[in-house]
MARMAR-754296 format. One record per atom (N, C-alpha, C, O, CB): x, y, z; residue in one letter. Coordinates in steps of 0.001 Angstrom, whole numbers, plus 500000, padded with zeros to 6 digits. Glycine has a CB too. Layout:
N
XYZa;...
! end
This chain:
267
493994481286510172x;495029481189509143x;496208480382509663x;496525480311510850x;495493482592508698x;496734479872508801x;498181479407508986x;499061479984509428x;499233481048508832x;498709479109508128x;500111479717510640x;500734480352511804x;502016480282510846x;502905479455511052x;500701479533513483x;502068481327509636x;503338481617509156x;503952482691509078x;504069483463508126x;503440481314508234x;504366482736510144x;505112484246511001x;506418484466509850x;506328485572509318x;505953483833513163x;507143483964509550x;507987484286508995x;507836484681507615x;508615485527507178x;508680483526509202x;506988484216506900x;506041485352505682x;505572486095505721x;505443486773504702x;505204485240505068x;505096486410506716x;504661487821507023x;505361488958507553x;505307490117507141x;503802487749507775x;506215488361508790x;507594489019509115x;508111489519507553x;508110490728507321x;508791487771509941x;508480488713506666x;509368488900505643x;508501490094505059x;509008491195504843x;509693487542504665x;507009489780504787x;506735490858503819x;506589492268504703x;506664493387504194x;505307490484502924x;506436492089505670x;506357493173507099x;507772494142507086x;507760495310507473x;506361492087508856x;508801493553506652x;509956493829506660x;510395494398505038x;511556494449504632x;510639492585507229x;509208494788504269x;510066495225502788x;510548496707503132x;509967497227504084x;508927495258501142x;511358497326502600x;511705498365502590x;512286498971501035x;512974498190500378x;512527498318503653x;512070500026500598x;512273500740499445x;513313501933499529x;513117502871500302x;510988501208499036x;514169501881498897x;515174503521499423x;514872504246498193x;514860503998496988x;517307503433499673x;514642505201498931x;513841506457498302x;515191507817498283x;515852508350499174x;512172506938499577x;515141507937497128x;516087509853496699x;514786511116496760x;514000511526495906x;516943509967494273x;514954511371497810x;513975512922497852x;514487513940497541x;515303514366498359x;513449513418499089x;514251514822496201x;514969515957496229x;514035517185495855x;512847517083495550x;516149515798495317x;514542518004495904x;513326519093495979x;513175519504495121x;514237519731494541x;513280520105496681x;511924519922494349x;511597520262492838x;512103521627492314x;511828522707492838x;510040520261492622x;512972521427491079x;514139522417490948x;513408524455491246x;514063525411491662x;514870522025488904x;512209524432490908x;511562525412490710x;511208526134491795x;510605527204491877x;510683525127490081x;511775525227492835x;511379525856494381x;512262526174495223x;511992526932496154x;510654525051495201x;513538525625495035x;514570526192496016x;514898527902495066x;514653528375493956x;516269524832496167x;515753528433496668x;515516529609496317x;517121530159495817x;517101530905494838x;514742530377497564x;518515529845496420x;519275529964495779x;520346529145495128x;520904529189494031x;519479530585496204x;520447528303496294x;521519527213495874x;520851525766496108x;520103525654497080x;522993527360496836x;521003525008495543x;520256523600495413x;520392522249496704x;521315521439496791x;520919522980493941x;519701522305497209x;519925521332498439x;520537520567497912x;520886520831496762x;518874520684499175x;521005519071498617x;521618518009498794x;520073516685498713x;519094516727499459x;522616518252500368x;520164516296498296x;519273515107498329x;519169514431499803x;520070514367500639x;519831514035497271x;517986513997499894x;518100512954501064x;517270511891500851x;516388511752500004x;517759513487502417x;517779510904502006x;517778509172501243x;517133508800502353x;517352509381503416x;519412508103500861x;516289507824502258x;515933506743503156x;515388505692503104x;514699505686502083x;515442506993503820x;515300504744503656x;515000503447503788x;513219503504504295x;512909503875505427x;516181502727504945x;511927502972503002x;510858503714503659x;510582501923503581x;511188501000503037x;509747505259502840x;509187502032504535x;508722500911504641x;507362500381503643x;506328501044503722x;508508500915505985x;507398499399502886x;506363499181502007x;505263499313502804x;504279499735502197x;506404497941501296x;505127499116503825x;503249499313504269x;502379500429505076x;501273500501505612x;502849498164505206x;503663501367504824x;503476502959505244x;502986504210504730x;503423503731503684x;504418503363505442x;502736504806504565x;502019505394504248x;502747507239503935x;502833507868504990x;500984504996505259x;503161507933502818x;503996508815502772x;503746509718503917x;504755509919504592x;503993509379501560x;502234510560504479x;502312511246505399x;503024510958506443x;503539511980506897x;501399511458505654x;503295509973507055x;503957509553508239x;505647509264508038x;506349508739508903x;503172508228508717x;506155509758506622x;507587509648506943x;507828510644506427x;509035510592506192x;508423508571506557x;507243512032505908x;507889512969505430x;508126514147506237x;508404515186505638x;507360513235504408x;508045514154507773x;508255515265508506x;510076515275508334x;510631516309507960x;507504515093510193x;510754514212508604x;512016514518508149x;512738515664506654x;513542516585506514x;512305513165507985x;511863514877505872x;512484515214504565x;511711516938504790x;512323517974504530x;511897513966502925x;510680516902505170x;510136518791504947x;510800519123505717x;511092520216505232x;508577519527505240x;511475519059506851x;512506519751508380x;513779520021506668x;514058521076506097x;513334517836510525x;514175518784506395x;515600518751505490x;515318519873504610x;516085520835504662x;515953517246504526x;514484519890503933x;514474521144502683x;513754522424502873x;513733523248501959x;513787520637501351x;513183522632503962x;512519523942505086x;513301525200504736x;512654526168504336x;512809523630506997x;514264525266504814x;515297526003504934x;515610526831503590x;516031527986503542x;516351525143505364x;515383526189502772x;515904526475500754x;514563527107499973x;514486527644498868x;516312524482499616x;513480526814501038x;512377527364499973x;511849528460500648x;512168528549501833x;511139526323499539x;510956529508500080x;510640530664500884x;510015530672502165x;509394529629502366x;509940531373500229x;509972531420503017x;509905531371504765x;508394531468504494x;507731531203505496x;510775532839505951x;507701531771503432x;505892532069503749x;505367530238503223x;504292529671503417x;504900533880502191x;506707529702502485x;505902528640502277x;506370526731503102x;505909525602502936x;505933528737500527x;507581527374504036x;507703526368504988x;506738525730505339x;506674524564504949x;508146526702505951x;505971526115505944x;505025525210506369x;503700524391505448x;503040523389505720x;504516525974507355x;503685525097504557x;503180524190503838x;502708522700503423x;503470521735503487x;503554524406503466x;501536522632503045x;501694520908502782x;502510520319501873x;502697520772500744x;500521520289502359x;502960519425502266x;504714518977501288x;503496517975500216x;502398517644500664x;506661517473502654x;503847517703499134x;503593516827497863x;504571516018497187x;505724516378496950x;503173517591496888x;503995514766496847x;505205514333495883x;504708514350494994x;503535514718494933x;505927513172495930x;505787513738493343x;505961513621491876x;507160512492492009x;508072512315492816x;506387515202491004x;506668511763490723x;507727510683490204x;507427510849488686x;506530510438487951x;507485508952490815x;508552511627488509x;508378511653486734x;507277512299485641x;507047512266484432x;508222510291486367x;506605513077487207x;505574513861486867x;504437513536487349x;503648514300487905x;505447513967485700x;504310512433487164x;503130511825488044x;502931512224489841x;504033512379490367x;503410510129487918x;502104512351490519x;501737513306491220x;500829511839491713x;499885511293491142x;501145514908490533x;501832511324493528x;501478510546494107x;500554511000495121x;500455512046495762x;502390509960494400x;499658509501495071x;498522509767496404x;498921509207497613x;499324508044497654x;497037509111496200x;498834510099498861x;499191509571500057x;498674508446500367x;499378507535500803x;498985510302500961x;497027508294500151x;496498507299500841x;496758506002499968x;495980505137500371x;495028507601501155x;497412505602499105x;497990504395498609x;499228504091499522x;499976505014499845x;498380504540497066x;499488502597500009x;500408502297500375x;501347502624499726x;501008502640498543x;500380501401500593x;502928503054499925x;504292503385499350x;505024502196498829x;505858502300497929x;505169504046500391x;504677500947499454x;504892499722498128x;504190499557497249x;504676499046496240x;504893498465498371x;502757499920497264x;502269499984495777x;502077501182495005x;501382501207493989x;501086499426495682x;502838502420495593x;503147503340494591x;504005503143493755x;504025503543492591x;503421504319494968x;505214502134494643x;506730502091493930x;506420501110492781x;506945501238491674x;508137501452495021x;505264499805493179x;504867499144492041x;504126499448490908x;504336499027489771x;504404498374492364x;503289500167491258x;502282501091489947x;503755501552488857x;504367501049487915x;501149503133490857x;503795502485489476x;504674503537488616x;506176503082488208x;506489503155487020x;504838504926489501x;507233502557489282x;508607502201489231x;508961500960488954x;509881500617488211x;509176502459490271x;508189500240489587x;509369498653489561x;508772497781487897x;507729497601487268x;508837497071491598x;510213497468487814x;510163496664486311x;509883495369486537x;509488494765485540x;511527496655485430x;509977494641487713x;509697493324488147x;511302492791488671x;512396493274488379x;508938492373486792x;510995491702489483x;512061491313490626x;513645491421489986x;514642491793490605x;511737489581491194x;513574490998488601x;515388491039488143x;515285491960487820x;515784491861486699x;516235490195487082x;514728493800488013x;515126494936486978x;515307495793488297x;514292495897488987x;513863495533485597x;516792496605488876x;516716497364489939x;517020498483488999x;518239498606489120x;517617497044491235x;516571499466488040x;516331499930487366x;516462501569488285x;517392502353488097x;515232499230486751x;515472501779489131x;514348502267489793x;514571502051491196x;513731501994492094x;513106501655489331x;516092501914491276x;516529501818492621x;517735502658492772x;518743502431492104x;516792500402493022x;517657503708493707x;516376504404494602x;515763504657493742x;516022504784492545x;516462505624495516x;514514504791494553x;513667505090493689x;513236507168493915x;512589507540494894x;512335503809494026x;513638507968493065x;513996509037492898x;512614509841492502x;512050509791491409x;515116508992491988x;512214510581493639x;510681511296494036x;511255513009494413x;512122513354495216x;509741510306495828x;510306513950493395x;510405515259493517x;509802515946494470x;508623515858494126x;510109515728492571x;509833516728495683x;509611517290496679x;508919518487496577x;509562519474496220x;510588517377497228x;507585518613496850x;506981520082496584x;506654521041497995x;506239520616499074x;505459519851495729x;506924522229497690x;506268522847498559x;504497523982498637x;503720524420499485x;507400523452498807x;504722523974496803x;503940524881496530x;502847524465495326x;503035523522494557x;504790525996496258x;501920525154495309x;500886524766493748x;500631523447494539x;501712522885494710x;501815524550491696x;499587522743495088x;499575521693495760x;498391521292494552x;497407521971494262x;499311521785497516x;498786520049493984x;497723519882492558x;495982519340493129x;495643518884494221x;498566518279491273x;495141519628491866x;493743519582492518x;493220518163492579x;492104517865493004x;492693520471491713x;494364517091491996x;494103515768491988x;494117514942492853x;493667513796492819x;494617515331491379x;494746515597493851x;495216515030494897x;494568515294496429x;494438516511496558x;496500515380494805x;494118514585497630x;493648514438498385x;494291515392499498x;495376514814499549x;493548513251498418x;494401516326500333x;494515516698500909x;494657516170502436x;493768515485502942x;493995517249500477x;495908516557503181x;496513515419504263x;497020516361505136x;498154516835505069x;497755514251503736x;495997516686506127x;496917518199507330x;497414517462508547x;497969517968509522x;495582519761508188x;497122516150508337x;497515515847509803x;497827513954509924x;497450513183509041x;495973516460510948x;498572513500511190x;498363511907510873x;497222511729511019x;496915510766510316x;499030510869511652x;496170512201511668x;494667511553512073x;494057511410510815x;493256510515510546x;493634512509513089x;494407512227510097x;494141512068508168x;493957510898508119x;492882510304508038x;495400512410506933x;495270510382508179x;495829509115507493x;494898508195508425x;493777507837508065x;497705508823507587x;495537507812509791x;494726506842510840x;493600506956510307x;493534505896509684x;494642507168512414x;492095507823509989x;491030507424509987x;490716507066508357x;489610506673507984x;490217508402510718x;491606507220507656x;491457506604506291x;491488504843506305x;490720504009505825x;492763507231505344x;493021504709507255x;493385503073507267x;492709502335507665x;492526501223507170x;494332502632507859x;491992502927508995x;490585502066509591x;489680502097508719x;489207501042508297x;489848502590510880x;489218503412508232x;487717503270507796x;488227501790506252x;487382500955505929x;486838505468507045x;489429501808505689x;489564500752504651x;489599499543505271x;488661498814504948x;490734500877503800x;490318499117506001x;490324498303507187x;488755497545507503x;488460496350507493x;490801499337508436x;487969498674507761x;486478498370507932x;485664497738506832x;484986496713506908x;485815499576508219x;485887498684505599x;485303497304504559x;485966496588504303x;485428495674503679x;484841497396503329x;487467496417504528x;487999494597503957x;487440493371504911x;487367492182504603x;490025494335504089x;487031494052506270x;486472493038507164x;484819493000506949x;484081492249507586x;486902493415508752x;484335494030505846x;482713494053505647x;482950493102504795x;482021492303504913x;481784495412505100x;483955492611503701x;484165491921502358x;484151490402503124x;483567489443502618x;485788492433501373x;485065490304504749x;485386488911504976x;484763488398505766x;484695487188505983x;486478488628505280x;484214489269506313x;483670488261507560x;481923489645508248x;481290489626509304x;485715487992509361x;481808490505507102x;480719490971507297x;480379492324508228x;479338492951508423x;480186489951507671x;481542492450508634x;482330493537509817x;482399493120511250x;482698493774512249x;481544494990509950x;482020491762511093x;481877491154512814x;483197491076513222x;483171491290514434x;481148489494513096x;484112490922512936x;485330491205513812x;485413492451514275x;485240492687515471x;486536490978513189x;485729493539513254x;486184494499513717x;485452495770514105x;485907496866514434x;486964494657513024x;484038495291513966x;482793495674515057x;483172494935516485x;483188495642517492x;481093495015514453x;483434493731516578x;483869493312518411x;484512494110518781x;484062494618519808x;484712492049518893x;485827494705518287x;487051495057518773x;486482496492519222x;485476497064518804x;488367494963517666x;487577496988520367x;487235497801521178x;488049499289520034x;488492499205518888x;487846497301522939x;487973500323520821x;488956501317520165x;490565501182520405x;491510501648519768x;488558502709520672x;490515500457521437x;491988500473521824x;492594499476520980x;493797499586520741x;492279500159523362x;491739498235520350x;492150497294519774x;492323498290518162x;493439498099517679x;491072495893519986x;491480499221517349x;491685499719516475x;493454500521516446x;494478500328515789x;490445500468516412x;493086501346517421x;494358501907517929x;495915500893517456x;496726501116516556x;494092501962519735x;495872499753518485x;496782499115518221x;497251498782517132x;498463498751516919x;496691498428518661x;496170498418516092x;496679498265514624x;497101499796513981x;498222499920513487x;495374497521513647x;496705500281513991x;497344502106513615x;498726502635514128x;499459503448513565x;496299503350514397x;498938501938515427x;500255502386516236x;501024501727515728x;502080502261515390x;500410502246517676x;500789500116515430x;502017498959514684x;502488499470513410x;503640499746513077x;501380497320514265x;501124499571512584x;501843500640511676x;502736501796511505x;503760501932510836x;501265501023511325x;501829502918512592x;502692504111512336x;503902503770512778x;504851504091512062x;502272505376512966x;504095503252513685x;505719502684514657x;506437501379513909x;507301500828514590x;505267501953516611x;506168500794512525x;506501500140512191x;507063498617513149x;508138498027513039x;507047500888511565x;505821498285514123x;505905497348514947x;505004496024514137x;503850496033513708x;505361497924516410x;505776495201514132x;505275493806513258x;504547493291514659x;503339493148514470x;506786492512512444x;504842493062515634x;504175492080516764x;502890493055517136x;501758492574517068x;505346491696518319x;503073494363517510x;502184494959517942x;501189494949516635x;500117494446516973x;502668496231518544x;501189495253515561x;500322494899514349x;499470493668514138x;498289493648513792x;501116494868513328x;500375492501514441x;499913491443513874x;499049490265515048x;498260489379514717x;501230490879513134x;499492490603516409x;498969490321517278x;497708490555516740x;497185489522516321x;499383490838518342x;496893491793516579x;495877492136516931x;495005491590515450x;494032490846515575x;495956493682517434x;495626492198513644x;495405491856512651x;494962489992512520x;494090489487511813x;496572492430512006x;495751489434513303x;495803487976512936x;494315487372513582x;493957486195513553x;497316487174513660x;493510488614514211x;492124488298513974x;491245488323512842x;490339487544512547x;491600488897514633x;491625489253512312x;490982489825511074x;491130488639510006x;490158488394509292x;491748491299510554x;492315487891509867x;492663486761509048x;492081485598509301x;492389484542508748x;493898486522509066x;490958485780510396x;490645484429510807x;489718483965509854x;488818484766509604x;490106484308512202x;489686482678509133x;488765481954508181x;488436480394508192x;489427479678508337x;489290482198506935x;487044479666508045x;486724478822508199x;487291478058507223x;487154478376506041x;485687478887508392x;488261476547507737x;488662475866506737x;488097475365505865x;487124474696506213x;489142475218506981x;488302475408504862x;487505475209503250x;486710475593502822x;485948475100501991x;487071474339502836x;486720476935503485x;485357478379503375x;486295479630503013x;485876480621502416x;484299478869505291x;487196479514503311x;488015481209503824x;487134482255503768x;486042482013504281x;489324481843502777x;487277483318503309x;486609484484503922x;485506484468502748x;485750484008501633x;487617486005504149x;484268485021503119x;482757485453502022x;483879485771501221x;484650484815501133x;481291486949502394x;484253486825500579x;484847487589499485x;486437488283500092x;486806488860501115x;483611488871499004x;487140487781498646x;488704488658498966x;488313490021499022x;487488490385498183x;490030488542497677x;488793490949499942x;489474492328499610x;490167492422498546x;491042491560498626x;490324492773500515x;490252492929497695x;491407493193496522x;490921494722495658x;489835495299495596x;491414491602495219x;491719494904495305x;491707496186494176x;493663495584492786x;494741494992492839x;492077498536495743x;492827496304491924x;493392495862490578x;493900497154490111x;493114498091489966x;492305495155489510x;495321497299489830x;495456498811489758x;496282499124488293x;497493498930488400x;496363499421491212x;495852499551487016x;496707499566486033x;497343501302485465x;496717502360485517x;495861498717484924x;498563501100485022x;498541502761484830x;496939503312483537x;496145502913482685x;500584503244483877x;497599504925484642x;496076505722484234x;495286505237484076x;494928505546482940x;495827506389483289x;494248504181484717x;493049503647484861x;492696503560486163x;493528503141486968x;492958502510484288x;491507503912486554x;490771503652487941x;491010502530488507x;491058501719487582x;489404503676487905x;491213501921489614x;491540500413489716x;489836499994489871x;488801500649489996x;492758499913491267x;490130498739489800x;489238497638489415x;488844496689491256x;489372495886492026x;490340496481487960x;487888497318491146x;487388495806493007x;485503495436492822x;484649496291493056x;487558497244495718x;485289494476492515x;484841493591492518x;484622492576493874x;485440492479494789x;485402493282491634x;483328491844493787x;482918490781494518x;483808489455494243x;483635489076493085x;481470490581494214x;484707488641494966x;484776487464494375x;485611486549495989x;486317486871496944x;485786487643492631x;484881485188495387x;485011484079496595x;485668483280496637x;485397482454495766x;484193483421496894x;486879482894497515x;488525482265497236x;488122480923496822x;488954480073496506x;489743482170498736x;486721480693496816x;486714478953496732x;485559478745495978x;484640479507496275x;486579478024498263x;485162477338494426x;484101477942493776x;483005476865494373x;483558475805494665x;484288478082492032x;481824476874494583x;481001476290494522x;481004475071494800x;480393474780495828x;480671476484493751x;481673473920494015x;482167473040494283x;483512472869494783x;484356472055494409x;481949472566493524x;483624474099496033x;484836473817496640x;486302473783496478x;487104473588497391x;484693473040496855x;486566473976495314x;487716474035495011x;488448475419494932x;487941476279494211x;487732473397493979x;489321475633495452x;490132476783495569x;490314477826494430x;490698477484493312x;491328476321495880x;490118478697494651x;490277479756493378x;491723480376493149x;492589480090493975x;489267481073493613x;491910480866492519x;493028480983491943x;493724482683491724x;492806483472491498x;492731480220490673x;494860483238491743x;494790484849491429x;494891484342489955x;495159485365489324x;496173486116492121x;494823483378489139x;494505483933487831x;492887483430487238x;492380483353486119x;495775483396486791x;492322483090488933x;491000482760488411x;490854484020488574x;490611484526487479x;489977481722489026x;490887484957489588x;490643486355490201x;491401487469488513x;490556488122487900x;491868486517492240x;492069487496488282x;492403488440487343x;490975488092485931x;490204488908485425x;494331488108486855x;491102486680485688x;490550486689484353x;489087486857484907x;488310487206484019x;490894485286483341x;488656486740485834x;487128487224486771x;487028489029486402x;486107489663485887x;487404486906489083x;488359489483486900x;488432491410486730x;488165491708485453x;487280492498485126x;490022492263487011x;489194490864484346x;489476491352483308x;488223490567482279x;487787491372481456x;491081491126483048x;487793489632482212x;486774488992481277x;487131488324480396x;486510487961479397x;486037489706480693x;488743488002480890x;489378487024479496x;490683486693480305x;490753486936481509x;489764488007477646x;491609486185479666x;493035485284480057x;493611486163479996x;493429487051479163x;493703484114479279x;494475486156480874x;495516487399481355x;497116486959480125x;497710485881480159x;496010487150483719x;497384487877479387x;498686487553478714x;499711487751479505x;500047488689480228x;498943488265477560x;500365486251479147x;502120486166479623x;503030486980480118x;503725487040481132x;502875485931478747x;502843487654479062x;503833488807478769x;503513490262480299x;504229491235480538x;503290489503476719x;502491489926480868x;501957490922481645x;502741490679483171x;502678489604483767x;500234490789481641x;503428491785483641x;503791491584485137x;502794492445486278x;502500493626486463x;505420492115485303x;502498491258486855x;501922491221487993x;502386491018489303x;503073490055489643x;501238490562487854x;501965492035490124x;503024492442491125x;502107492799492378x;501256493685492445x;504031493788490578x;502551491755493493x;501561491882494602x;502939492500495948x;504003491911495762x;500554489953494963x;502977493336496926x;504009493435497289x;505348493385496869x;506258492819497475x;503885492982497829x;505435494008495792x;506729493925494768x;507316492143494626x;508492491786494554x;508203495083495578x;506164491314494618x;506271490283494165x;505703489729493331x;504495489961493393x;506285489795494736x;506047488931492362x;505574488560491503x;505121486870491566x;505851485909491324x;506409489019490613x;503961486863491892x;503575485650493038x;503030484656491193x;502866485045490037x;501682486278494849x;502960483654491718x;502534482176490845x;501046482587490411x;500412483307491181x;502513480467491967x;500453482154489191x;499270482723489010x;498406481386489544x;497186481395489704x;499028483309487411x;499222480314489772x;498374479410490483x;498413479209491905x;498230478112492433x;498537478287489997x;498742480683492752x;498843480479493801x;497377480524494347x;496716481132493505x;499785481266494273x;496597480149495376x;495458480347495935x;494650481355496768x;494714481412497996x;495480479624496378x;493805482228495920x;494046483843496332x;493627483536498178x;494486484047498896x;492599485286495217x;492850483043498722x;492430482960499771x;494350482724500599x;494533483299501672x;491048481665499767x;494943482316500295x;496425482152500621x;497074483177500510x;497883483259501434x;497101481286499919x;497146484479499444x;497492485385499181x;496586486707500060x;496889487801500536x;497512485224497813x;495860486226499992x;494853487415501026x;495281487411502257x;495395488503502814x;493194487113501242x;495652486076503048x;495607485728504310x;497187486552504229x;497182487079505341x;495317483924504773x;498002486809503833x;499648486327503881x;500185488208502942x;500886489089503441x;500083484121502461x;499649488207501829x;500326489248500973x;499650490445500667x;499879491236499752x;500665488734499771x;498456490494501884x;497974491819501777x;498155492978502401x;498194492507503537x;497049491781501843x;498337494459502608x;498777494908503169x;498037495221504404x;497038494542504642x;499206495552502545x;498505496483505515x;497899496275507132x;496614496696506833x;495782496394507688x;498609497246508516x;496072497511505543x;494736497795505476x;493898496254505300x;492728496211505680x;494519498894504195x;494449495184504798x;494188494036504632x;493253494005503533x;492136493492503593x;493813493478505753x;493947494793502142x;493723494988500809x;494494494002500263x;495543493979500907x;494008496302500305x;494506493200499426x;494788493004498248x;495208493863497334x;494303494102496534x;494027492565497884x;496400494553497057x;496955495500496141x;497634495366495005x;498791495720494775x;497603496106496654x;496465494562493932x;497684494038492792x;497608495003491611x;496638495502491041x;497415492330492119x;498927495116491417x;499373495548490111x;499469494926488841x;500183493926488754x;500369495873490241x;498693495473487547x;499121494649486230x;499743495666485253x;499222496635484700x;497779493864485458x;500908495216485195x;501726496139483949x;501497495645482882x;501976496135481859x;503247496257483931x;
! end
């Protein structure tokens, strides 16, 4: 891939500020204080909420401290294993001019843990989710031969950049995974298509057609969808709203997240 550190730095670097407050039905006499933070789009909620459960520990009953903590946005009832920039995009963001939805304001559970939702006792949860996804975006690009070479320590490293929010230690190792033959790029994008209340959408498809010419994310949408994507529709890759004639093999290499998904949103 193209040695463009500073696009990736940039998207490496999104951050979302988040209002955590605890769901009114659970504190026990007087109402905590909210707490705020600065989360990172390519993180993952299990790994930043030991703060916020320490913060509201205290207000809810002593049998249910320990508990597995849950979120809600507006009722909706988030999944850990989705990246936290494309939760904020599914559900919150109106597109780049609407800060609407900033902070973005998430209800704190301790109890009734809903049956929709995936169950998360530990980080190793998370770590062996990111690899095992990790593993088919590299079955999609290159067949799993990269990340069949790599040792455990090399898996490791990409899991630690993440959890530690380290861009060099991440990308060092990732910027194998991106490797693609010029005017071939990878067999098939990674991607998933995610619309409210609908299953997302992933499909087979190849950044370049037949006769070579570069494919497109609005060759890739009207490929998902079976027709021309309307105007009026915001589409949102990393809380960006990228050119529909940008070149998905360009967007794969550059705007996918550390699982090295493709995570687009269509509102």
């Amino acid at each position: 891939m193209a040695d463009d550190k500073e696009i990736l730095k940039e998207i490496w670097d999104g951050k979302i500020p988040i209002c955590f407050k605890l769901a009114e039905n659970e504190w026990r006499s007087s109402e905590p204080e909210e707490i705020y933070l600065m989360v990172s789009r390519q993180s993952y909620f299990p790994l930043v909420l030991e703060k916020v459960q320490r913060h509201f520990a205290e207000y809810v009953s002593q049998t249910k401290r320990h508990n597995e903590v849950w979120l809600d946005y507006n009722g909706t009832n988030l999944k850990w294993h989705y990246p936290i920039g494309l939760l904020y995009d599914l559900y919150a963001n109106q597109g780049p001019e609407n800060q609407s939805n900033i902070p973005w304001a998430l209800s704190v559970h301790f109890d009734e843990f809903p049956g929709d939702l995936l169950h998360c006792e530990s980080k190793e949860v998370v770590e062996s989710f990111f690899l095992s996804t990790i593993k088919e975006a590299d079955a999609l690009k290159h067949k799993g031969k990269i990340i069949n070479e790599m040792q455990r320590k090399d898996h490791l490293q990409l899991w630690n950049g993440v959890k530690s929010d380290k861009f060099e230690q991440f990308w060092s190792m990732n910027k194998k995974l991106m490797e693609a033959s010029e005017g071939e790029g990878f067999m098939s994008i990674p991607f998933r298509v995610y619309q409210l209340d609908k299953p997302f959408i992933q499909k087979l498809f190849q950044p370049f057609s037949e006769s070579g010419k570069k494919r497109t994310l609005k060759d890739l949408l009207e490929f998902t969808f079976g027709e021309t994507i309307s105007s009026s529709k915001l589409i949102l890759i990393q809380g960006i709203q990228p050119s529909m004639d940008t070149p998905i093999q360009w967007l794969s290499e550059h705007l996918s997240y550390p699982d090295n998904f493709l995570h687009i949103c269509v509102k």
